[in-house]
C-alpha positions as a Markdown table, in Angstrom:
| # | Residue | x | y | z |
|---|---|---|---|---|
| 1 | Unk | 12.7 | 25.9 | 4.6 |
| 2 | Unk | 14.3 | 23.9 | 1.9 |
| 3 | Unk | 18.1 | 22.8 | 2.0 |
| 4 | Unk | 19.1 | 23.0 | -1.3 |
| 5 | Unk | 22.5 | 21.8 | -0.9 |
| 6 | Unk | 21.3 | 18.5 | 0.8 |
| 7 | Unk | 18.7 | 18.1 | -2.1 |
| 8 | Unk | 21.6 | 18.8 | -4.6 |
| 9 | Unk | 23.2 | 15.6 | -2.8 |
| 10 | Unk | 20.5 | 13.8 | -2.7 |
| 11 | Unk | 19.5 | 14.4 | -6.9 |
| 12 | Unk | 23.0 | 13.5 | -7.2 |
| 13 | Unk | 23.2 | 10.2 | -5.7 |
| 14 | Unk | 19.5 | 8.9 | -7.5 |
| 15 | Unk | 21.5 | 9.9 | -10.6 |
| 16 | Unk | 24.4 | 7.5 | -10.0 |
| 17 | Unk | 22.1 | 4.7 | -9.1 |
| 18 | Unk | 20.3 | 4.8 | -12.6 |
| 19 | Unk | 22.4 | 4.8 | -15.6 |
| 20 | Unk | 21.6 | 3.6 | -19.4 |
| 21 | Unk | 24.3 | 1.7 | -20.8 |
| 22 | Unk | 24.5 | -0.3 | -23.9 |
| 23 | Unk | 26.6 | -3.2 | -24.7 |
| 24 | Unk | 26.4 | -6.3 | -26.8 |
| 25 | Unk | 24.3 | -9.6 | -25.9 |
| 26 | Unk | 27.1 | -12.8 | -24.5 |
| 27 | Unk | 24.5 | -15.1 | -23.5 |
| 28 | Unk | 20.7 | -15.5 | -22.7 |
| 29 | Unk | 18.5 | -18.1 | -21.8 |
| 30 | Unk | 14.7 | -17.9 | -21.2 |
| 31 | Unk | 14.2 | -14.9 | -18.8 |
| 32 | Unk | 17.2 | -13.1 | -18.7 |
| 33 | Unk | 20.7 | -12.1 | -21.0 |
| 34 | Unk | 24.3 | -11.0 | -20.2 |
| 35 | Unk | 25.5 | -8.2 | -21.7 |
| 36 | Unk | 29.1 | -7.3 | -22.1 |
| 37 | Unk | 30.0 | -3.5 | -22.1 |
| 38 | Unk | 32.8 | -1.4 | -21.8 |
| 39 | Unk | 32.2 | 0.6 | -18.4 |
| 40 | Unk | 31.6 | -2.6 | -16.5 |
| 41 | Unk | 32.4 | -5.5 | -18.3 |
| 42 | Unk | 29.8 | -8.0 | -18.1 |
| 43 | Unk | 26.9 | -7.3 | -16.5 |
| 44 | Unk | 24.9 | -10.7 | -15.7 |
| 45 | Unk | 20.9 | -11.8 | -15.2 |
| 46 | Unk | 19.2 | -8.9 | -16.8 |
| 47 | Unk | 15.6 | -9.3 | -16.8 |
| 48 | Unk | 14.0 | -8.7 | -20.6 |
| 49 | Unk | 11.7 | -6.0 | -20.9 |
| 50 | Unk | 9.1 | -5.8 | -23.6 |
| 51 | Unk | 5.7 | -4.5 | -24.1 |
| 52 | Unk | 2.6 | -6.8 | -22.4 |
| 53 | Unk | 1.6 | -9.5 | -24.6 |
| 54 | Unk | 5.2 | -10.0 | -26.2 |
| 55 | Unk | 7.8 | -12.1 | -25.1 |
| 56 | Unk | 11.3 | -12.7 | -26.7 |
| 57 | Unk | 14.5 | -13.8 | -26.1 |
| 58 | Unk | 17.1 | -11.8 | -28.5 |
| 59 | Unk | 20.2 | -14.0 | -29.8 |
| 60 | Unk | 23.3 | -13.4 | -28.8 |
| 61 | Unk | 26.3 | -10.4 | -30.7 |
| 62 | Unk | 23.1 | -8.1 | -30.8 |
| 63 | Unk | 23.6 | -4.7 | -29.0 |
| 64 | Unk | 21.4 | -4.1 | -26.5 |
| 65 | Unk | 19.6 | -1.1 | -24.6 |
| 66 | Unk | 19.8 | -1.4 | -20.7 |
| 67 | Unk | 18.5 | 0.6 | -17.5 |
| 68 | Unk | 21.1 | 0.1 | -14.7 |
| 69 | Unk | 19.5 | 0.5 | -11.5 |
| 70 | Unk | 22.3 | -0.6 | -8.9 |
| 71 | Unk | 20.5 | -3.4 | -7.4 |
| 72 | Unk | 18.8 | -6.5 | -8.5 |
| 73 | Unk | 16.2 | -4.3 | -10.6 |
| 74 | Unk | 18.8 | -4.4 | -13.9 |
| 75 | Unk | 17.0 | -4.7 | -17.1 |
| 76 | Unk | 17.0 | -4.8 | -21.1 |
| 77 | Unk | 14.9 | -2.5 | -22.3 |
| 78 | Unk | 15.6 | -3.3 | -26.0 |
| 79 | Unk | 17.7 | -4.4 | -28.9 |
| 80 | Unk | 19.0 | -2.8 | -32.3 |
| 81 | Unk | 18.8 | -5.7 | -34.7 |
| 82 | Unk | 20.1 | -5.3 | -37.9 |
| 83 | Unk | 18.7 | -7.8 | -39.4 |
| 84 | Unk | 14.9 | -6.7 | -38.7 |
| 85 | Unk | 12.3 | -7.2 | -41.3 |
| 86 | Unk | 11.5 | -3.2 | -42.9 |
| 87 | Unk | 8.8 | -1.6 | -41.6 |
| 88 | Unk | 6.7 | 1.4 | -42.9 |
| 89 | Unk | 5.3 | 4.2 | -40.4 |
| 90 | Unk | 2.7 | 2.4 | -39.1 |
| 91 | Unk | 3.9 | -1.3 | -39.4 |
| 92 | Unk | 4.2 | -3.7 | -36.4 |
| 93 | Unk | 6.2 | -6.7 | -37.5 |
| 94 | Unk | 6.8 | -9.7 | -35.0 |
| 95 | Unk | 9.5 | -12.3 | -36.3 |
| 96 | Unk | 11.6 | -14.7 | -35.1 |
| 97 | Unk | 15.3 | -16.1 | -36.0 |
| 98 | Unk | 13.8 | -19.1 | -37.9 |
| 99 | Unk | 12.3 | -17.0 | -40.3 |
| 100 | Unk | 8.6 | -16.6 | -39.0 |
| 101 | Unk | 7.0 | -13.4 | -39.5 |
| 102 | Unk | 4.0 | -11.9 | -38.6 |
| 103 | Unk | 3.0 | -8.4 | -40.1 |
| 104 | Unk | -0.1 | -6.1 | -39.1 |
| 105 | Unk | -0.2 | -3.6 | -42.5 |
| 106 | Unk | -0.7 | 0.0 | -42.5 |
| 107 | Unk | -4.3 | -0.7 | -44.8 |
| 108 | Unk | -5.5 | -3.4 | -41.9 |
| 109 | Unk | -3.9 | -6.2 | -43.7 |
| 110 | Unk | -2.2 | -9.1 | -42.0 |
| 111 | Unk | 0.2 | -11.2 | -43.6 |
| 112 | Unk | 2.0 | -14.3 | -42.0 |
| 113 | Unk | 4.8 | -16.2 | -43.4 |
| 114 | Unk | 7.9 | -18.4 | -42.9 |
| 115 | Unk | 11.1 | -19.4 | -44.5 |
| 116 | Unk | 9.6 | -22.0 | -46.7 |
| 117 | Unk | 7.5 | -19.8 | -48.7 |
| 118 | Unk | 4.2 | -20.2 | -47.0 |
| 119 | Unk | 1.7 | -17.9 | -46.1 |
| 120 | Unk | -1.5 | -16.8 | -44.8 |
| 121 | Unk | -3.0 | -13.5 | -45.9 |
| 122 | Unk | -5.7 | -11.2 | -44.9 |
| 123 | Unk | -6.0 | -8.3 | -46.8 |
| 124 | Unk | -8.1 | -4.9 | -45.7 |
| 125 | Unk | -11.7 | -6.2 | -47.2 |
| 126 | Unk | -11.3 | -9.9 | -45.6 |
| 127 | Unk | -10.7 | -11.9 | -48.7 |
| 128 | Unk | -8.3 | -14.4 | -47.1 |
| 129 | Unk | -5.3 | -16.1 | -49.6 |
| 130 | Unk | -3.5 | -19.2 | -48.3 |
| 131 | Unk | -0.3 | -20.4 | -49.9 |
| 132 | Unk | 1.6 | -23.8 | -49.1 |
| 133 | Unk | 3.1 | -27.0 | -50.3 |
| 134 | Unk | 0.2 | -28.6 | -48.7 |
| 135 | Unk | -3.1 | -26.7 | -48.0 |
| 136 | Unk | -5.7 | -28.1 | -45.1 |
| 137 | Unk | -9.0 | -26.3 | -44.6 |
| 138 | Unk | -10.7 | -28.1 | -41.8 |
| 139 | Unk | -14.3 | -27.0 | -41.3 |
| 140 | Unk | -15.1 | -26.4 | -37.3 |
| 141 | Unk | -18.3 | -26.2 | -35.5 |
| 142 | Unk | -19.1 | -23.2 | -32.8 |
| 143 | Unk | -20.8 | -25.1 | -31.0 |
């Protein structure tokens, strides 16, 4: 027979140990960023979560998504940058602070670029356009 009061206790007590604050970024480095919030102040060595095959550090003043597990489990799960390159339903767009961008279009297109104007473009039926100061095509061998 079930106890439902001790289960209530115990549903209660997994809730308090998992909470989903937000806060803005103080400081990162490499693996992991401090974020200050208003519940706990600032809540230090968060490990970066992203999706497998992307890595990123996010700058600091950003506010940031985090799952609060009460241990040494504490993690970012994602930022709200402002400043983001638009997307359209469908879009992926990886960039970086410096201005590098790399964009997977909705029509199978990809189109790389940087703050100095140049770019590398692929469009859906594989007619490839390059665009630079200085352009070097270097022919390679497979074997």
């Amino acid at each position: 027979m079930y106890h439902l009061p001790r289960m209530m206790q115990q549903v209660k007590s997994s809730v308090r140990m998992a909470s989903i604050p937000f806060g803005r970024i103080s400081s990162s480095n490499n693996t992991t960023v401090n974020i200050q919030n208003t519940i706990d102040g600032e809540i230090r060595d968060l490990k970066v979560v992203a999706p497998y095959g992307i890595a990123s550090c996010p700058v600091d003043g950003l506010f940031a998504q985090m799952i609060i597990n009460g241990n040494d489990n504490n993690v970012c799960v994602g930022v709200n940058n402002q400043a983001a390159p638009p997307t359209k339903s469908g879009e992926t767009v990886l960039y970086s602070s410096g201005g590098a961008t790399v964009k997977l279009g909705i029509d199978g297109s990809i189109a790389i670029g940087n703050m100095s104007g140049a770019s590398v473009g692929i469009d859906k039926d594989g007619n490839i356009s390059i665009y630079g100061k200085k352009v070097h095509i270097t022919q390679w061998d497979d074997d």
